[in-house]
PDB file of N, CA, C and O in Angstrom:
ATOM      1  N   UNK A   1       8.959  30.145 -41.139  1.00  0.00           N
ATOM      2  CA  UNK A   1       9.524  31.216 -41.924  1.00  0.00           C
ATOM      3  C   UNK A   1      10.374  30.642 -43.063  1.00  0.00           C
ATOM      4  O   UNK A   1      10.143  30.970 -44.227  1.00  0.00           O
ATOM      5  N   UNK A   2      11.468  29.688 -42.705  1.00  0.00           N
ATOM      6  CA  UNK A   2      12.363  29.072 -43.827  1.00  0.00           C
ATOM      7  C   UNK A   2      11.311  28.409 -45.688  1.00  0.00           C
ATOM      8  O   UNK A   2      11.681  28.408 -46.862  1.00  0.00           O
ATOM      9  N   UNK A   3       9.778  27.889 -44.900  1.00  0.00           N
ATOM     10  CA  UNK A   3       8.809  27.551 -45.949  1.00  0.00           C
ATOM     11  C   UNK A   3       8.799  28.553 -46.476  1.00  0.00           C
ATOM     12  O   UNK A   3       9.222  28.364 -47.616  1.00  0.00           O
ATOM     13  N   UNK A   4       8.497  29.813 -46.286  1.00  0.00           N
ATOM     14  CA  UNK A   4       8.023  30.907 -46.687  1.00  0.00           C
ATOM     15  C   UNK A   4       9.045  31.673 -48.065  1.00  0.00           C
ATOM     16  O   UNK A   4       8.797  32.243 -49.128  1.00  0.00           O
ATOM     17  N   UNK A   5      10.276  31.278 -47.292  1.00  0.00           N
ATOM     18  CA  UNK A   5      12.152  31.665 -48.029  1.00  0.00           C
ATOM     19  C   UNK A   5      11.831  30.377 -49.195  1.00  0.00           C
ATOM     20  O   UNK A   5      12.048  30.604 -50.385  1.00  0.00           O
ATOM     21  N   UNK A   6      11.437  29.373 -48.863  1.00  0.00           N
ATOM     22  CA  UNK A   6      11.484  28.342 -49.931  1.00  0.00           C
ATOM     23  C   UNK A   6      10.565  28.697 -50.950  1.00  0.00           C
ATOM     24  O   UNK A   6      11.067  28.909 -52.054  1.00  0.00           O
ATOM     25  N   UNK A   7       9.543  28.793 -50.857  1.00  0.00           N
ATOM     26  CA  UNK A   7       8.670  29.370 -51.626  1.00  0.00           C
ATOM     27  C   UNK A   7       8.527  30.617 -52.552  1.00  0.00           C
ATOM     28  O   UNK A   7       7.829  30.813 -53.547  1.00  0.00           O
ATOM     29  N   UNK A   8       9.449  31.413 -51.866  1.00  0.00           N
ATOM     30  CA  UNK A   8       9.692  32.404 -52.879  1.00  0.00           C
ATOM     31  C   UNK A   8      11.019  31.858 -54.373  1.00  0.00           C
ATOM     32  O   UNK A   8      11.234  32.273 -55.512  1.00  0.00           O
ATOM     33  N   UNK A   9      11.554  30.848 -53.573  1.00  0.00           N
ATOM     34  CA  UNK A   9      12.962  30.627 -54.341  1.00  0.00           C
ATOM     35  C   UNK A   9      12.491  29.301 -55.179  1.00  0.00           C
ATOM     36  O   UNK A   9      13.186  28.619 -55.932  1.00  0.00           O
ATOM     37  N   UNK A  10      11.329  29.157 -54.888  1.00  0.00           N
ATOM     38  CA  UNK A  10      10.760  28.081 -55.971  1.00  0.00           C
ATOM     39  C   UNK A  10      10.098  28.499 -56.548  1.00  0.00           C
ATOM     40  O   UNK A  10       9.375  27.621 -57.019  1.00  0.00           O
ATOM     41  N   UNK A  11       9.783  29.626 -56.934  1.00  0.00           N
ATOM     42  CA  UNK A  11       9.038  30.502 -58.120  1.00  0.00           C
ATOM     43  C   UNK A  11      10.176  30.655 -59.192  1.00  0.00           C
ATOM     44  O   UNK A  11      11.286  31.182 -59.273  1.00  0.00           O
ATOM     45  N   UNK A  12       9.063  29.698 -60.206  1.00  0.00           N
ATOM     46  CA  UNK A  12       9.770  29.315 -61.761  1.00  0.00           C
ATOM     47  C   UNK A  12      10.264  30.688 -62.714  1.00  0.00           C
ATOM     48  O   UNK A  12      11.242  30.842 -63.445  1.00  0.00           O
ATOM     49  N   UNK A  13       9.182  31.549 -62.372  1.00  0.00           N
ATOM     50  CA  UNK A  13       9.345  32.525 -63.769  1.00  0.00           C
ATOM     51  C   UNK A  13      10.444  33.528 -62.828  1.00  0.00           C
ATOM     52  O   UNK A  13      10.223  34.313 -61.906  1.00  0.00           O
ATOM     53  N   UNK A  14      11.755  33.095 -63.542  1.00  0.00           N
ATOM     54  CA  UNK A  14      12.950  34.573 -63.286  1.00  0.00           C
ATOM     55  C   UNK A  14      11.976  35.903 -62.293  1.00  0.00           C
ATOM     56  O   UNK A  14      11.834  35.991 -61.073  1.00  0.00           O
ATOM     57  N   UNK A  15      11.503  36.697 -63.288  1.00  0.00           N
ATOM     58  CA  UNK A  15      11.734  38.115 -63.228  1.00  0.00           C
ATOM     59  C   UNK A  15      10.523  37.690 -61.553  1.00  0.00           C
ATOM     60  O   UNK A  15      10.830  37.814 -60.367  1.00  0.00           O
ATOM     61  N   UNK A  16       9.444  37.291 -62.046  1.00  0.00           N
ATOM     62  CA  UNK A  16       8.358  36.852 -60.503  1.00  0.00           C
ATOM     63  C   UNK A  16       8.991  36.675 -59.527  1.00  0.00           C
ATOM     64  O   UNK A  16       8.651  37.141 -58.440  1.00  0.00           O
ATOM     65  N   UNK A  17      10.375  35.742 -59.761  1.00  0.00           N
ATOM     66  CA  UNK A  17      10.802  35.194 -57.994  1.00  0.00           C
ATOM     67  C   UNK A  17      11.690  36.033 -57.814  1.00  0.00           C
ATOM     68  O   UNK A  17      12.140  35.774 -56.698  1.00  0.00           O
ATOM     69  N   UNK A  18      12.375  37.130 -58.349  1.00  0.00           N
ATOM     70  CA  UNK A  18      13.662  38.366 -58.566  1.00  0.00           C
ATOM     71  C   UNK A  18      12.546  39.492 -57.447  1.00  0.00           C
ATOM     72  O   UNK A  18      12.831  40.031 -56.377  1.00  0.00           O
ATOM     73  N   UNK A  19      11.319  39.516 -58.203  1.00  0.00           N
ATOM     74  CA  UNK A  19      10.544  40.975 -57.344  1.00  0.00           C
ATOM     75  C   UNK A  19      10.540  39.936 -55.816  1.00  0.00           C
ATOM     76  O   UNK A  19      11.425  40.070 -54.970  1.00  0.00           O
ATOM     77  N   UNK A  20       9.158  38.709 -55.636  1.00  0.00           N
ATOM     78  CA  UNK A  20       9.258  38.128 -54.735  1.00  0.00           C
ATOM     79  C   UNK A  20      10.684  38.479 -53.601  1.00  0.00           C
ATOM     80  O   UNK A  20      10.471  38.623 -52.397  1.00  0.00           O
ATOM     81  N   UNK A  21      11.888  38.566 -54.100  1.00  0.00           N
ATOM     82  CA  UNK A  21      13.090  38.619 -53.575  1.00  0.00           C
ATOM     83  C   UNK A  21      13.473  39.608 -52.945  1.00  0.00           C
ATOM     84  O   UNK A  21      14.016  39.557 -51.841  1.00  0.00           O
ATOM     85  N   UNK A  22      13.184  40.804 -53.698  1.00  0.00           N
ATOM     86  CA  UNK A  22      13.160  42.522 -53.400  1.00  0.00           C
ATOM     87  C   UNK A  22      12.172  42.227 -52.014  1.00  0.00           C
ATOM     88  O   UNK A  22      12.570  42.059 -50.861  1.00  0.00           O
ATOM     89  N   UNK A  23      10.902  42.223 -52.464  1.00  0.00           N
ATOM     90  CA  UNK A  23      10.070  42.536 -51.590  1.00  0.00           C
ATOM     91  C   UNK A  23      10.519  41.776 -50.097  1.00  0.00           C
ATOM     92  O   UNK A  23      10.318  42.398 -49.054  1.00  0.00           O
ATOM     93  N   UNK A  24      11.049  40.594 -50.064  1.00  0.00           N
ATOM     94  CA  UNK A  24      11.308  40.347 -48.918  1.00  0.00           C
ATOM     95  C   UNK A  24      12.256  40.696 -48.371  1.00  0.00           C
ATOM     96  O   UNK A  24      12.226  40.746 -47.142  1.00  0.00           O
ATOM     97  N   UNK A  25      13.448  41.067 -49.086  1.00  0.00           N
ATOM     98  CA  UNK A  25      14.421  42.122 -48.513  1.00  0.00           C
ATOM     99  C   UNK A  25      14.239  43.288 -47.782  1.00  0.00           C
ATOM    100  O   UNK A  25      14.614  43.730 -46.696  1.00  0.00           O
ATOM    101  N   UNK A  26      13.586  43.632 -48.659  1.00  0.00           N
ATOM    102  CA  UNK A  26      12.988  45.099 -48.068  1.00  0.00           C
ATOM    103  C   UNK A  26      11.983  44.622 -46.953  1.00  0.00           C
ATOM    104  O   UNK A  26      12.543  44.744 -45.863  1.00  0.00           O
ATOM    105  N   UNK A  27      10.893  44.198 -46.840  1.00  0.00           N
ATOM    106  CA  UNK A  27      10.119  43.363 -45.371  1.00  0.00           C
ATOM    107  C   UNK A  27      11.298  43.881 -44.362  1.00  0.00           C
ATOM    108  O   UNK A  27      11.356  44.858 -43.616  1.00  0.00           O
ATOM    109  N   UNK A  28      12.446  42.553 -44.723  1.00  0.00           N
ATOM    110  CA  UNK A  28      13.351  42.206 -43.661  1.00  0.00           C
ATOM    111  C   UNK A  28      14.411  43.274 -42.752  1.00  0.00           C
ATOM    112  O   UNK A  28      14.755  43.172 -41.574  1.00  0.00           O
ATOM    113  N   UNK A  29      14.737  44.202 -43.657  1.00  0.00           N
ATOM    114  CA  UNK A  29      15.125  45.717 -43.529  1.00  0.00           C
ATOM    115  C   UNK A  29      14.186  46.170 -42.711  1.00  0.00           C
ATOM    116  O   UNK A  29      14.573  46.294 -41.549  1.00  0.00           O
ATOM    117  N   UNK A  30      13.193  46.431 -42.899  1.00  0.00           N
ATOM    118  CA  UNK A  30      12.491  47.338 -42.259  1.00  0.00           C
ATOM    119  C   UNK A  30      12.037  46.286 -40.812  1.00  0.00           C
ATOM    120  O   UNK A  30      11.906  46.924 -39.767  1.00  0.00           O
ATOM    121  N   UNK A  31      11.891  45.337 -40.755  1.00  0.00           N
ATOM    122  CA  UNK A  31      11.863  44.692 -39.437  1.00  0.00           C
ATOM    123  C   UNK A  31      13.054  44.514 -38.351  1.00  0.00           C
ATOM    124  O   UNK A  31      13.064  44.325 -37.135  1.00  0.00           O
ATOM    125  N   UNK A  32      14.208  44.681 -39.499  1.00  0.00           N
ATOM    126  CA  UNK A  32      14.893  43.967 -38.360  1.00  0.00           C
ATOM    127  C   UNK A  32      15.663  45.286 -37.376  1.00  0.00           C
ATOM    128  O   UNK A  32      16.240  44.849 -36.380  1.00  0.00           O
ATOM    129  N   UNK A  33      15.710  46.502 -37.524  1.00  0.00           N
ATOM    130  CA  UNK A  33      15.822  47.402 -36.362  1.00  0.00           C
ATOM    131  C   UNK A  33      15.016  46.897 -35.468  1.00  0.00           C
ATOM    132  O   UNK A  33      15.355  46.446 -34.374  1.00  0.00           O
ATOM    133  N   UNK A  34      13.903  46.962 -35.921  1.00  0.00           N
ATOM    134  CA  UNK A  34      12.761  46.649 -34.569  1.00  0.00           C
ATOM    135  C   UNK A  34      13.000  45.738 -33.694  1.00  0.00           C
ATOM    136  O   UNK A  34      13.256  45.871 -32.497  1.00  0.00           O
ATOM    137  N   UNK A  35      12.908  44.783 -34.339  1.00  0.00           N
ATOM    138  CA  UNK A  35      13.619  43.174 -34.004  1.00  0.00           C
ATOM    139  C   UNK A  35      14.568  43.262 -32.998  1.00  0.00           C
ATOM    140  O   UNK A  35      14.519  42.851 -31.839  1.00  0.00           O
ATOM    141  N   UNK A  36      15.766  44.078 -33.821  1.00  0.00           N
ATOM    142  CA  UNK A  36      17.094  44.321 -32.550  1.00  0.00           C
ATOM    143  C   UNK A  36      16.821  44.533 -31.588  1.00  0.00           C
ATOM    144  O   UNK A  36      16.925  43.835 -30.580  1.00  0.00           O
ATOM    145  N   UNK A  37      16.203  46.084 -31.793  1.00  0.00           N
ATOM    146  CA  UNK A  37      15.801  47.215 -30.557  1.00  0.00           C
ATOM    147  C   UNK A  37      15.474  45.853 -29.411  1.00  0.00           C
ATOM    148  O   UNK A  37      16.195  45.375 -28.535  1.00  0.00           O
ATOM    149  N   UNK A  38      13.783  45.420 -29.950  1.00  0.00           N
ATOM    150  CA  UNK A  38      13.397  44.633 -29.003  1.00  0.00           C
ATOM    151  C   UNK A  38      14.409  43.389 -28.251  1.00  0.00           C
ATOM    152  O   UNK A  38      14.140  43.032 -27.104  1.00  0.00           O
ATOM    153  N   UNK A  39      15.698  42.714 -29.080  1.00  0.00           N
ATOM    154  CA  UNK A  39      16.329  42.176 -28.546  1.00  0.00           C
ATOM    155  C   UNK A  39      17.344  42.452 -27.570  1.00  0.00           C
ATOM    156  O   UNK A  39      17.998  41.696 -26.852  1.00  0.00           O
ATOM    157  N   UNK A  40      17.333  43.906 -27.721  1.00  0.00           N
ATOM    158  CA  UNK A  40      18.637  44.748 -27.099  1.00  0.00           C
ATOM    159  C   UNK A  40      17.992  44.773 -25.582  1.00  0.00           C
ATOM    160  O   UNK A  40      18.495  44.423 -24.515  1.00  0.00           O
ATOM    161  N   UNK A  41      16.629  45.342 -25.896  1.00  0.00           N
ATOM    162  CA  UNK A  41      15.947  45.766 -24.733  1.00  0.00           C
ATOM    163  C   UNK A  41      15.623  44.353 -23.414  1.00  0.00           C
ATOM    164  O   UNK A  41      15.169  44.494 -22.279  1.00  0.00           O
ATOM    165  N   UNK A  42      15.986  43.279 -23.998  1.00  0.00           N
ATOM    166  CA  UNK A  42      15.650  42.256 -23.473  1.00  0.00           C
ATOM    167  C   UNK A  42      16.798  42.151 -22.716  1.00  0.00           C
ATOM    168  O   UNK A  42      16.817  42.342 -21.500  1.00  0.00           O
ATOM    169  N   UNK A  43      17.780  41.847 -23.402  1.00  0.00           N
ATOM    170  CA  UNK A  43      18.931  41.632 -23.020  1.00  0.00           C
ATOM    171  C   UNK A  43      19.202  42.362 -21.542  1.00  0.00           C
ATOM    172  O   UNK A  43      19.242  41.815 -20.440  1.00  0.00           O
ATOM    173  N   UNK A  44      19.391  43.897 -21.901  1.00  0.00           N
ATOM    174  CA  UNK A  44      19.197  44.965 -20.928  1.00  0.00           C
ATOM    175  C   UNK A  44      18.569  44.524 -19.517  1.00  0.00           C
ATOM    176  O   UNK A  44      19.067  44.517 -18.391  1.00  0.00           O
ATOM    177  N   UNK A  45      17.016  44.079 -20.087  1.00  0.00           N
ATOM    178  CA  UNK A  45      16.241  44.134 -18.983  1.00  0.00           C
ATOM    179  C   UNK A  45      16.462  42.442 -18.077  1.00  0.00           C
ATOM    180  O   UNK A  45      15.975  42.161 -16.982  1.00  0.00           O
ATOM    181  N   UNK A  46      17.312  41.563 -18.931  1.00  0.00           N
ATOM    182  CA  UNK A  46      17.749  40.422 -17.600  1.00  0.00           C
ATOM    183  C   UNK A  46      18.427  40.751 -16.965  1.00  0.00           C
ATOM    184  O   UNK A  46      18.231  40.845 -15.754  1.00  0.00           O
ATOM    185  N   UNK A  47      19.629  41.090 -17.634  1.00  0.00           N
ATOM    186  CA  UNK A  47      21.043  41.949 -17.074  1.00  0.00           C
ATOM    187  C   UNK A  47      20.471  42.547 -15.699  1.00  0.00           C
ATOM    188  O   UNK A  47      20.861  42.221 -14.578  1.00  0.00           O
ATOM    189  N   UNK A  48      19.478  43.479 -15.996  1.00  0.00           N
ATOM    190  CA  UNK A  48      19.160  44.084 -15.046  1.00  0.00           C
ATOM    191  C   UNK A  48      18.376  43.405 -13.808  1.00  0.00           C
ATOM    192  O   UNK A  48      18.073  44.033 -12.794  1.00  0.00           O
ATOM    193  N   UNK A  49      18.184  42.497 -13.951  1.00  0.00           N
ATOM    194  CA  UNK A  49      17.491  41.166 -13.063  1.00  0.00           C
ATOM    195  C   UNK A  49      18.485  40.365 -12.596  1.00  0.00           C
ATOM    196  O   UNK A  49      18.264  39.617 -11.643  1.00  0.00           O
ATOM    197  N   UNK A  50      19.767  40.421 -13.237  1.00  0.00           N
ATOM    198  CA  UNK A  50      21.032  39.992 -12.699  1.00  0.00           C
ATOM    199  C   UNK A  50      21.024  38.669 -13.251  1.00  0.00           C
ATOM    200  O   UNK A  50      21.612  37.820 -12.581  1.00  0.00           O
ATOM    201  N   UNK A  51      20.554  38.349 -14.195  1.00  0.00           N
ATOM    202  CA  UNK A  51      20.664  36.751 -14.889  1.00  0.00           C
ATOM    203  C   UNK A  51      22.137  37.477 -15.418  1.00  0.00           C
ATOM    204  O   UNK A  51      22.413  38.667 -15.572  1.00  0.00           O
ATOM    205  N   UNK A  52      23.266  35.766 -15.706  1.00  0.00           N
ATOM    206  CA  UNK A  52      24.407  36.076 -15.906  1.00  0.00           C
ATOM    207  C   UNK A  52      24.456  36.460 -17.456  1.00  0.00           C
ATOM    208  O   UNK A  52      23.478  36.264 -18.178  1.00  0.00           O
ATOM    209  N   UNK A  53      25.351  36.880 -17.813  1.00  0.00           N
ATOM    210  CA  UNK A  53      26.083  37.043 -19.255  1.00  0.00           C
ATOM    211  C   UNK A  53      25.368  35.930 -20.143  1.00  0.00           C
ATOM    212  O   UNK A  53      24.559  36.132 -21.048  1.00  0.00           O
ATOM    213  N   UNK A  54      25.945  34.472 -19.586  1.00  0.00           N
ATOM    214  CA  UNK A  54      26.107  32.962 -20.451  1.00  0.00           C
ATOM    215  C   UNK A  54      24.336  33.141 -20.676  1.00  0.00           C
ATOM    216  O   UNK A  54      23.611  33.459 -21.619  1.00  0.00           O
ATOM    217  N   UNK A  55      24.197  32.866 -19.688  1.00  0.00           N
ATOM    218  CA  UNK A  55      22.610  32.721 -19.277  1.00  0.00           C
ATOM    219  C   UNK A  55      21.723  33.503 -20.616  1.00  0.00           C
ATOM    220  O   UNK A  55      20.926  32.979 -21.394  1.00  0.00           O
ATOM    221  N   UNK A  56      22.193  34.940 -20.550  1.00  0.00           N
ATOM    222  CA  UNK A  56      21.366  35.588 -21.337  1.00  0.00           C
ATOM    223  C   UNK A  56      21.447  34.955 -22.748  1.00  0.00           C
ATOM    224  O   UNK A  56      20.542  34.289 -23.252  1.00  0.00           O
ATOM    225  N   UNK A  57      22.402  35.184 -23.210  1.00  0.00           N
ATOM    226  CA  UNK A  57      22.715  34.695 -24.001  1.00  0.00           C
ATOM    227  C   UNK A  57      22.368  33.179 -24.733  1.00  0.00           C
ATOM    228  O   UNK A  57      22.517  32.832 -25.905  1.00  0.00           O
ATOM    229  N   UNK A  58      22.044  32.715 -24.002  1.00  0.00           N
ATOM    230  CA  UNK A  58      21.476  30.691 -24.289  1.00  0.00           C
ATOM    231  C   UNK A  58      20.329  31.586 -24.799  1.00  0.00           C
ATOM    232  O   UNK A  58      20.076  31.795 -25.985  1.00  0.00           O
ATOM    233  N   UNK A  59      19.441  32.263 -23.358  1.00  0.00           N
ATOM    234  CA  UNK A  59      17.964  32.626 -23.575  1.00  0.00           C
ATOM    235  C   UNK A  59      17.438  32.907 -24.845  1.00  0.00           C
ATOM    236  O   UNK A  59      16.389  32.545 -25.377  1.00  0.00           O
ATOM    237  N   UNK A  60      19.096  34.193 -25.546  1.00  0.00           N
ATOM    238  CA  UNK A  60      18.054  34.932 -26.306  1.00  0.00           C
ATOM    239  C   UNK A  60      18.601  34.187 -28.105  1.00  0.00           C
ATOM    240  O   UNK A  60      18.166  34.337 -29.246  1.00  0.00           O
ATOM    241  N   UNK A  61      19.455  33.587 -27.646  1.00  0.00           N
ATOM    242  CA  UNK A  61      20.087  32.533 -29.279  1.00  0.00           C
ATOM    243  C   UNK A  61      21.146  33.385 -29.869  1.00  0.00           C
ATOM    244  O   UNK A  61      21.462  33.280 -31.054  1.00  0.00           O
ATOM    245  N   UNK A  62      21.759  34.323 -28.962  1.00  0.00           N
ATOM    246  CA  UNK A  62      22.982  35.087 -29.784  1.00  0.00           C
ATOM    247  C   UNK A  62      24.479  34.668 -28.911  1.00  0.00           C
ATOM    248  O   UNK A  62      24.498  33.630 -28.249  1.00  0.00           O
ATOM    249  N   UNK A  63      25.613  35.506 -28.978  1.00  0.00           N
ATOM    250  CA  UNK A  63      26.775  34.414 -28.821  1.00  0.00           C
ATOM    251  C   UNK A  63      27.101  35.433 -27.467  1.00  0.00           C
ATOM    252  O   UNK A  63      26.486  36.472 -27.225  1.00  0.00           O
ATOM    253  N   UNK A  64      28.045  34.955 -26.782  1.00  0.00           N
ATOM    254  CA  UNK A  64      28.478  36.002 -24.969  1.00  0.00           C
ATOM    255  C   UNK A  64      29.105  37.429 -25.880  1.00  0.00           C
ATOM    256  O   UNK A  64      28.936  38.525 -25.344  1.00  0.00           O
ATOM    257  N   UNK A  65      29.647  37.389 -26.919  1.00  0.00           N
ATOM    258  CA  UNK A  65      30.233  38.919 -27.414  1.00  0.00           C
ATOM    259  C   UNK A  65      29.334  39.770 -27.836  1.00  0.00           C
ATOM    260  O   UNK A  65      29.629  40.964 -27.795  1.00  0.00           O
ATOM    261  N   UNK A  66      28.156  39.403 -28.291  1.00  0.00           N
ATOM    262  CA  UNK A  66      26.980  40.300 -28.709  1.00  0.00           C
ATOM    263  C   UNK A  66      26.344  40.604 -27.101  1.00  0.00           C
ATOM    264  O   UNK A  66      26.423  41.766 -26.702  1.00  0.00           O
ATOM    265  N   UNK A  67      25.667  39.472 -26.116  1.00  0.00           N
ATOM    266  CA  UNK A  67      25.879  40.078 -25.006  1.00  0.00           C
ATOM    267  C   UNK A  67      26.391  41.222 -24.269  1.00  0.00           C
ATOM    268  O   UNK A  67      25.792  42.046 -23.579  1.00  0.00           O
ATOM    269  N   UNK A  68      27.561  41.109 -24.544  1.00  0.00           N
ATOM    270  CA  UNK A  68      28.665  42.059 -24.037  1.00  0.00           C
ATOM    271  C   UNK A  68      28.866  43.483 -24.704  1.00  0.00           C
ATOM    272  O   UNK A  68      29.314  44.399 -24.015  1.00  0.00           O
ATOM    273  N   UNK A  69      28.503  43.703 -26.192  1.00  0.00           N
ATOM    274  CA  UNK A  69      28.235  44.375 -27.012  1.00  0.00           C
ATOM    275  C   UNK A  69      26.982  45.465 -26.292  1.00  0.00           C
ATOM    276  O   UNK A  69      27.083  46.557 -25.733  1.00  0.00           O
ATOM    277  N   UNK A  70      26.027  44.751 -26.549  1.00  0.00           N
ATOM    278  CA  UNK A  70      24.569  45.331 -26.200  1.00  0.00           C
ATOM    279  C   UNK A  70      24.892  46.324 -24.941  1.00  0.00           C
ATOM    280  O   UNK A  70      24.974  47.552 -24.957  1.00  0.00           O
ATOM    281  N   UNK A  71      25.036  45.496 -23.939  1.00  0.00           N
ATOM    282  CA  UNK A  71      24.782  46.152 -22.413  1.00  0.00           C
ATOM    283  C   UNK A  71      26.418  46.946 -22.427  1.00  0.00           C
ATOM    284  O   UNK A  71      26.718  47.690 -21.494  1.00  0.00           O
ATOM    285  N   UNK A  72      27.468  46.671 -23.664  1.00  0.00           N
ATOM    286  CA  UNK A  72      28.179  48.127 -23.355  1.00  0.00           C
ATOM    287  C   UNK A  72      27.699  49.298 -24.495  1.00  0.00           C
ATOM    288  O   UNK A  72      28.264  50.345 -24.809  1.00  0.00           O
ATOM    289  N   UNK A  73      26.703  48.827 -24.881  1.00  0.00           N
ATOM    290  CA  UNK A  73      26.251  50.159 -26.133  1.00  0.00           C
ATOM    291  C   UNK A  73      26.693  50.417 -27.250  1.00  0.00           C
ATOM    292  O   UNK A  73      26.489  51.407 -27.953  1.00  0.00           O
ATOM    293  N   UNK A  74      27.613  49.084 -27.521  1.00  0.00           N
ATOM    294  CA  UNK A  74      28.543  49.459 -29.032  1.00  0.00           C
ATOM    295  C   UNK A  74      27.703  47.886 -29.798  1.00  0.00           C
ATOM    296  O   UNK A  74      27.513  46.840 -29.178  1.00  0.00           O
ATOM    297  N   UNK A  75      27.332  48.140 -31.225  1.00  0.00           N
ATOM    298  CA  UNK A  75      26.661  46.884 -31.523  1.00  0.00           C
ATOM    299  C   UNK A  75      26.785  47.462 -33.295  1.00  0.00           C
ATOM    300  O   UNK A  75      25.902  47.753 -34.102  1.00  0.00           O
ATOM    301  N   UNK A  76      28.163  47.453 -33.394  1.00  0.00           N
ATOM    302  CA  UNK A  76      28.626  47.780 -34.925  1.00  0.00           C
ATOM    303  C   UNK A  76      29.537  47.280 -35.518  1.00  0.00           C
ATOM    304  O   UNK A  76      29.967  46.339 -34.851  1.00  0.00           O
ATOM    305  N   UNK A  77      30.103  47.417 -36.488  1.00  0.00           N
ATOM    306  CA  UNK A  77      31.184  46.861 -36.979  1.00  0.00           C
ATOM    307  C   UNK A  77      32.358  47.057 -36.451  1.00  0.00           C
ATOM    308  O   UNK A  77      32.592  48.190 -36.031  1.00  0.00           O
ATOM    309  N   UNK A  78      33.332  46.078 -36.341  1.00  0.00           N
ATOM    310  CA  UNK A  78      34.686  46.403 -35.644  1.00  0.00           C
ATOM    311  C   UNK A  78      35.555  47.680 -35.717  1.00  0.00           C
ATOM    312  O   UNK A  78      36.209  48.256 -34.848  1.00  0.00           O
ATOM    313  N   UNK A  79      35.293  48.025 -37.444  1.00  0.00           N
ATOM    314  CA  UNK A  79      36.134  48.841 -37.349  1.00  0.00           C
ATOM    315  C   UNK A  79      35.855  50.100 -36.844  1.00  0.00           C
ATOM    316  O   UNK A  79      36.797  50.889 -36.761  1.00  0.00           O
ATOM    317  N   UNK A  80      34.341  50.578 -36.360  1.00  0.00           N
ATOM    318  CA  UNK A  80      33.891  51.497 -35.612  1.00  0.00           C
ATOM    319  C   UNK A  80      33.683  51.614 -34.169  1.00  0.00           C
ATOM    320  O   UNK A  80      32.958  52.304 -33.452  1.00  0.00           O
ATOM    321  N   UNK A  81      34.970  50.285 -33.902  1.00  0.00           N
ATOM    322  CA  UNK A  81      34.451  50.596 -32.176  1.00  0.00           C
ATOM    323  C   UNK A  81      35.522  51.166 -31.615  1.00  0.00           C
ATOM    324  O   UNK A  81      36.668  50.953 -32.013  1.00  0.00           O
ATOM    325  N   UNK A  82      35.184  52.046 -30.507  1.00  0.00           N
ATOM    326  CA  UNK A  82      36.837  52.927 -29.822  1.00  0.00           C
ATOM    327  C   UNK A  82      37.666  52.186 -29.536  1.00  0.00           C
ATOM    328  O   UNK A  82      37.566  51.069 -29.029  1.00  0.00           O
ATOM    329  N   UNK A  83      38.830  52.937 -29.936  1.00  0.00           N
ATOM    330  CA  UNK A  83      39.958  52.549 -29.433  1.00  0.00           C
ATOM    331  C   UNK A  83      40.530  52.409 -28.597  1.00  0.00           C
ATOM    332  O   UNK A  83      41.364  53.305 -28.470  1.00  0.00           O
ATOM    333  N   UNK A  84      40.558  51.506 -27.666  1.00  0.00           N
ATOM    334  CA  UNK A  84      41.406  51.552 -26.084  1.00  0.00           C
ATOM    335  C   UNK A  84      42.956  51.756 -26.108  1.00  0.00           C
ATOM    336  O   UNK A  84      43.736  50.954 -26.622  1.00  0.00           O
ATOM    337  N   UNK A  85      43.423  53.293 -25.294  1.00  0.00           N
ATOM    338  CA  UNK A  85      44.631  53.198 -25.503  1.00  0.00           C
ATOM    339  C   UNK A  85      45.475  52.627 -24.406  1.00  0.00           C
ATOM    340  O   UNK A  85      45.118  52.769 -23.237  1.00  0.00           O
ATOM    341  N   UNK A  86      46.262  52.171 -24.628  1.00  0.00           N
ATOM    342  CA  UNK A  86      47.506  51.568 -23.979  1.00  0.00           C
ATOM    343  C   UNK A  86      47.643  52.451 -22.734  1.00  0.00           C
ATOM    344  O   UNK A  86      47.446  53.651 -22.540  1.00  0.00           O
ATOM    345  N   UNK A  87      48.019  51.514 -22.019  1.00  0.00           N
ATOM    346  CA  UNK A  87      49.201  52.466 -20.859  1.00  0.00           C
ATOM    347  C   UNK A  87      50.014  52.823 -21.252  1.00  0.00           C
ATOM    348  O   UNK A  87      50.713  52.189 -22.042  1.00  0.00           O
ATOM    349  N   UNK A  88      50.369  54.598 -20.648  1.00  0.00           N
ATOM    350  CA  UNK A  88      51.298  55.451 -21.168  1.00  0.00           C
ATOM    351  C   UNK A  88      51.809  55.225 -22.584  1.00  0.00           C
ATOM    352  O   UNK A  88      52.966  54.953 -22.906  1.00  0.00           O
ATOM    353  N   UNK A  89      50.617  55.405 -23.474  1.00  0.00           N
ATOM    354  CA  UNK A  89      50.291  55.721 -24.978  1.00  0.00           C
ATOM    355  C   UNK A  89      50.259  57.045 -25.068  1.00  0.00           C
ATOM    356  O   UNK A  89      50.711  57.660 -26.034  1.00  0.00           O
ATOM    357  N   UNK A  90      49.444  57.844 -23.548  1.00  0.00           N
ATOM    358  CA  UNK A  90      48.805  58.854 -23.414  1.00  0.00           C
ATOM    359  C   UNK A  90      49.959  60.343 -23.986  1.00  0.00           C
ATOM    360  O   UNK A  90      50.948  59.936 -23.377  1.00  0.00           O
ATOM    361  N   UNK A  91      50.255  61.113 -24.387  1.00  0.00           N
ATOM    362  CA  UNK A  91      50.980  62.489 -24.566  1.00  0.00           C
ATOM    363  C   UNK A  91      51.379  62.883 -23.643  1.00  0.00           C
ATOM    364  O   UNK A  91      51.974  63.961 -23.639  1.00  0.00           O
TER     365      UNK A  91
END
């Protein structure tokens, strides 16, 4: 795949390797939900086989917090994840 990234970025004429560029953006967009999904679902389905956290994680090439992410259902940016409140924070 990285040949493929090289090859577009070694196209001489500007405006040729600019579209080349689009187009693989866009490819990559549209694959990589899928991509996730299928990685999420993996994840899920060791978990569920009882392989550990670490374990999964080596398997699938992502880090123990994305792990941990996935199988709790939050897999977004920080600033959109709930807020845990404190003890007797509560009203």
């Amino acid at each position: 795949m990285a040949d493929a990234l090289d090859a577009v970025e070694a196209i001489t004429d500007r405006e040729a390797r600019v579209l080349a560029q689009s187009q693989a953006l866009a490819e990559q967009a549209e694959r990589a939900a899928r991509w996730k999904a299928e990685r999420d679902q993996l994840i899920v389905d060791l978990r569920t086989d009882g392989v550990s956290f670490r374990k999964i994680a080596a398997r699938t090439g992502v880090s123990l917090g994305t792990v941990q992410d996935v199988l709790r259902g939050h897999s977004g940016p920080w600033g959109t994840r709930p807020r845990v409140e404190e003890e007797g924070s509560r009203g």
